[in-house]
C-alpha atoms as one frame of an Amber mdcrd trajectory, in Angstrom:
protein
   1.037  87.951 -15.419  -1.710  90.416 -15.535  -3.734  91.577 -12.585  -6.373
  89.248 -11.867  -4.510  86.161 -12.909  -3.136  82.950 -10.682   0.237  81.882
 -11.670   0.931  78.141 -10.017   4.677  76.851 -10.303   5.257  73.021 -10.597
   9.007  72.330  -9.868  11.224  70.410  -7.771  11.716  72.930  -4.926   7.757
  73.578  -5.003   7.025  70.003  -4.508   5.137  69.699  -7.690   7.434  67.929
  -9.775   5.379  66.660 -12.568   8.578  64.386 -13.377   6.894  62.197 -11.191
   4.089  59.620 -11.511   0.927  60.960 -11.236   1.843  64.846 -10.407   0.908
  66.198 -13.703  -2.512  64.617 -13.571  -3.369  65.842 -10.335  -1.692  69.346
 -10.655  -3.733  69.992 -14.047  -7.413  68.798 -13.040  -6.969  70.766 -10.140
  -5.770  74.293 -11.233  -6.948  73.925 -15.333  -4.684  76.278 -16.279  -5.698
  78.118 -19.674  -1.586  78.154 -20.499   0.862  76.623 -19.606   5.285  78.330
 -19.861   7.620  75.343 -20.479  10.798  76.019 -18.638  12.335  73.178 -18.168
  15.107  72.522 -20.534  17.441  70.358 -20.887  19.972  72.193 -19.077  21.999
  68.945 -17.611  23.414  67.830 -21.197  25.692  70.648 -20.839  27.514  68.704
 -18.453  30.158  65.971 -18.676  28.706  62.836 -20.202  30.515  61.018 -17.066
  28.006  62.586 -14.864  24.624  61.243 -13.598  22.771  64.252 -14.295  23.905
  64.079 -17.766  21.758  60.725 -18.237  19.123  61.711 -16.399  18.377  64.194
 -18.907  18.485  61.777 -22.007  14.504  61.452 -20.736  13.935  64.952 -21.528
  11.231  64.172 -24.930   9.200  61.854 -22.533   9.190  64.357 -19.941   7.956
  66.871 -22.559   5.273  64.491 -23.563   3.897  63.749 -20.118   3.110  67.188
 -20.160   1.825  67.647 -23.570  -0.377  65.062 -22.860  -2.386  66.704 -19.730
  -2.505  70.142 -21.670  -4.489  67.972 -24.098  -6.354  66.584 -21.727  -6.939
  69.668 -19.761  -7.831  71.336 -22.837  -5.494  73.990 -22.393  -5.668  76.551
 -24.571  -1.758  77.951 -25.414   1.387  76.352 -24.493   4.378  78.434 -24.694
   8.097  76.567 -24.706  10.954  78.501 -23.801  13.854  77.417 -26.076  17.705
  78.236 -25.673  18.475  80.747 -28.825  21.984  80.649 -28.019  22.419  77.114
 -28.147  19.974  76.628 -31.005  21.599  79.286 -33.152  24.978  78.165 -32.566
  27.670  79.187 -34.758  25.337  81.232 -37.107  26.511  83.342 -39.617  24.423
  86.079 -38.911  24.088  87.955 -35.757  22.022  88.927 -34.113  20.163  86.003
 -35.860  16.328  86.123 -36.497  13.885  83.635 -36.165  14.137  81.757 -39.835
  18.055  81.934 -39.875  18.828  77.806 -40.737  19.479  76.009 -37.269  22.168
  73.942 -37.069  23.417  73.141 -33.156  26.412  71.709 -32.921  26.038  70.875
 -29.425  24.173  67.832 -27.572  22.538  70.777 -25.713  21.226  72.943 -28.496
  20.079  69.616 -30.569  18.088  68.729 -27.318  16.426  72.301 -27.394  15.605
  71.703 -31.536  13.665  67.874 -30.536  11.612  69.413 -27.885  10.819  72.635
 -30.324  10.145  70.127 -33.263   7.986  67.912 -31.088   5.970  70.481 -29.541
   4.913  71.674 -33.197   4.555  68.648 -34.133   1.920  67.500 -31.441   0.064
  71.129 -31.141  -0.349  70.754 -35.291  -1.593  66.773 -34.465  -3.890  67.731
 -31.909  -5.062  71.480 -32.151  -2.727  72.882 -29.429  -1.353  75.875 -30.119
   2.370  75.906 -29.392   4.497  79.503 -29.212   8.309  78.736 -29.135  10.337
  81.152 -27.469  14.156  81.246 -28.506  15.822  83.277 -25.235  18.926  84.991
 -25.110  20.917  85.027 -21.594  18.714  86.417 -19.144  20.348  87.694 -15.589
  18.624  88.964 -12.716  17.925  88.344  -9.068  17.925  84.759  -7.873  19.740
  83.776 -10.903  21.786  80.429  -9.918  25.143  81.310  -8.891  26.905  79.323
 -12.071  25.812  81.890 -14.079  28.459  84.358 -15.695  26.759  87.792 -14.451
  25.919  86.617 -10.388  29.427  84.411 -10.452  31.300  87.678 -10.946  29.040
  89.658  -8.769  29.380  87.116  -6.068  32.633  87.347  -6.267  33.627  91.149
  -6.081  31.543  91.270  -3.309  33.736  88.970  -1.388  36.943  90.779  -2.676
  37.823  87.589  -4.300  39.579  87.947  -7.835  36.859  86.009 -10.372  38.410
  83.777 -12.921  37.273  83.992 -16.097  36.718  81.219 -18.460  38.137  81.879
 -21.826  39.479  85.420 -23.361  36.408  87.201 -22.270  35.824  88.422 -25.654
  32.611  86.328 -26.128  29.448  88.146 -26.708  26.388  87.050 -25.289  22.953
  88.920 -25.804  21.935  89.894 -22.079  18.341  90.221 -20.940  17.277  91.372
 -17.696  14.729  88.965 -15.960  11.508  91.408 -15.941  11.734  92.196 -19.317
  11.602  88.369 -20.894   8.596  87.928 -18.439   6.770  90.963 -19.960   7.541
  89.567 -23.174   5.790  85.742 -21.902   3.130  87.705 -20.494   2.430  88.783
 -24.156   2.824  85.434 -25.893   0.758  83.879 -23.238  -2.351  84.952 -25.083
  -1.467  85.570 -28.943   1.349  84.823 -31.350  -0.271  81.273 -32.768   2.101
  78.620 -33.699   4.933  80.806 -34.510   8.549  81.184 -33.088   9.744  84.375
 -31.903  13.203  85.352 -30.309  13.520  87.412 -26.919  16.674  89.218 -26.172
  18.050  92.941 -25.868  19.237  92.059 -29.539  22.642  93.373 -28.787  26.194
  92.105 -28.026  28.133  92.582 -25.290  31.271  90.643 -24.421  31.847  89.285
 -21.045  35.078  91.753 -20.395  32.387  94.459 -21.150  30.397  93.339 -18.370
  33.001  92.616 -15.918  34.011  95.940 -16.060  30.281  97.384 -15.910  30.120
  95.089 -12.628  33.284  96.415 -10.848  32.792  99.992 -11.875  29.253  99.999
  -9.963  31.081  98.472  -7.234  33.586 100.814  -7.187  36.502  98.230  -7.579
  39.970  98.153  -9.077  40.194  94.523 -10.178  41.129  92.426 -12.547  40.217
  89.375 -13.955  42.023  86.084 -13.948  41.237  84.139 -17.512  41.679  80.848
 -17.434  40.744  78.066 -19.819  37.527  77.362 -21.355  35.434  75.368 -19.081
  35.068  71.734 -20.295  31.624  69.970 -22.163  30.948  73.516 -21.373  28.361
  75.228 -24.161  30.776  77.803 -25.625  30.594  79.868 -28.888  32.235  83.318
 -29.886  29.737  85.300 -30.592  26.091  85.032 -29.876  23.008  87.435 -29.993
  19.328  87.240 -31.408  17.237  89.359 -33.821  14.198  90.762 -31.844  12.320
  92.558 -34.959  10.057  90.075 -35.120   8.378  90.779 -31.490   8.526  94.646
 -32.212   6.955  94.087 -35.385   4.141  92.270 -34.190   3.477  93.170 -30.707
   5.233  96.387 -30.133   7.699  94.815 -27.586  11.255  95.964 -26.821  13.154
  95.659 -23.582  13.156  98.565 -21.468  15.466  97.873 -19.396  18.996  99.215
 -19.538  22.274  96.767 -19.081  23.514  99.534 -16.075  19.946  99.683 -14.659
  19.611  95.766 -14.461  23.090  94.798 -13.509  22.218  97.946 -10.934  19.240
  95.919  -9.926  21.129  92.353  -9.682  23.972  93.734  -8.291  21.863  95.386
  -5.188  19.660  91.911  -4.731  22.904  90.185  -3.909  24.270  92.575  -1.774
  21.339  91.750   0.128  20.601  87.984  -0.226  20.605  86.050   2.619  21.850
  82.148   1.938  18.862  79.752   1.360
């Protein structure tokens, strides 16, 4: 955020977990935040149906709506939601795809993204609260959790291990580096109205592409082992967003390079000591 302002994080490991009874309330009349960033998606209905985690997050509109409702009550004055583009996008016909390209997930995950999206708009428009929605590309970057494509295979090569791959590797994904996408909340935190805007590089890159931008850094001769697609696993071919709406209304791009940040990632982990 910018100098001068108090950033307060409500999540499970913080032991704020608004999930729960009464958190919410007490979290928001004490710190009366002027915005609020909606994180937390509903990442668990990526998973197998079979597991617990996967019915947990069935909840995920009244979740939403707890929090809704103490930003009303609050009176807090932007909320922004940060969306899954990928997922939300998936299977478009156009890439990279901008903002009003017709959604139509075809996964439970992406259709979960959509209902919180619609039902944000819907309440800001029913109650005066202004609601950005953010559609992300894949952001990497330090402390990223270690399922993720980018610190799995980093992880890896640094243990001399041989990573397996999930699929041909041909994918593209749209890669953002971490301190970008939070310059780009930083913006939205205080303009934009009720509008959606998509925040990625803007670009595709396949995942062979950035295995071997990983091992060259390293300074490895490896290669890959590609196994099959992962299962209930969110998978498409080809994935990236249009950014020209940001850059067209705030002057935003990302400024980081895919070297510099996989650089950047690459040297946090190196380093990382296990939590």
């Amino acid at each position: 955020m910018e100098a001068g302002n108090k950033v307060v994080i409500a999540d499970k490991q913080s032991g704020t977990d608004v999930d729960l009874p009464g958190v919410a309330e007490a979290l928001f009349a004490k710190e009366k935040p002027d915005a609020v960033f909606h994180l937390a998606g509903p990442i668990n209905l990526r998973k197998s149906p079979a597991d617990a985690l996967f019915v947990k997050d069935l909840d995920f509109l009244s979740r939403t709506a707890r929090l809704l409702d103490a930003c009303k009550k609050y009176h807090v004055k932007k909320i922004v939601f940060v969306s899954s583009g990928g997922a939300v996008y998936e299977e478009a016909a156009v890439i990279p795809t901008p903002e009003d390209y017709l959604v139509h997930p075809q996964s439970l995950y992406g259709l979960a993204n959509l209902m919180v999206e619609k039902h944000l708009q819907l309440y800001g428009g029913n109650h005066g609260l202004p609601v950005t929605i953010v559609r992300l590309s894949n952001v990497y970057g330090p402390r990223q959790w270690e399922s993720g494509f980018i610190p799995a295979m980093i992880i890896k090569m640094l243990q001399k291990e041989v990573p397996i791959m999930h699929g041909t590797g041909r994918q593209t994904r749209d890669f953002i580096y971490i301190d970008d996408v939070v310059e780009a909340l930083t913006v939205l935190a205080g303009r934009g109205g009720s509008e959606i805007y998509n925040i990625g590089s803007g670009r595709e890159t396949s995942l062979n592409d950035i295995f071997d931008m990983i091992k060259n850094i390293l300074g490895l001769e490896i290669t890959a082992i590609h196994g099959q697609p992962r299962a209930f696993a969110f998978e498409v071919p080809r994935s990236a967003v249009a950014i020209k709406k940001m850059k067209k209304t705030f002057g935003w791009a990302p400024t980081t390079s895919l070297k510099a940040g996989l650089k950047k990632t690459i040297a946090y982990y190196k380093n990382a000591k296990p939590e």
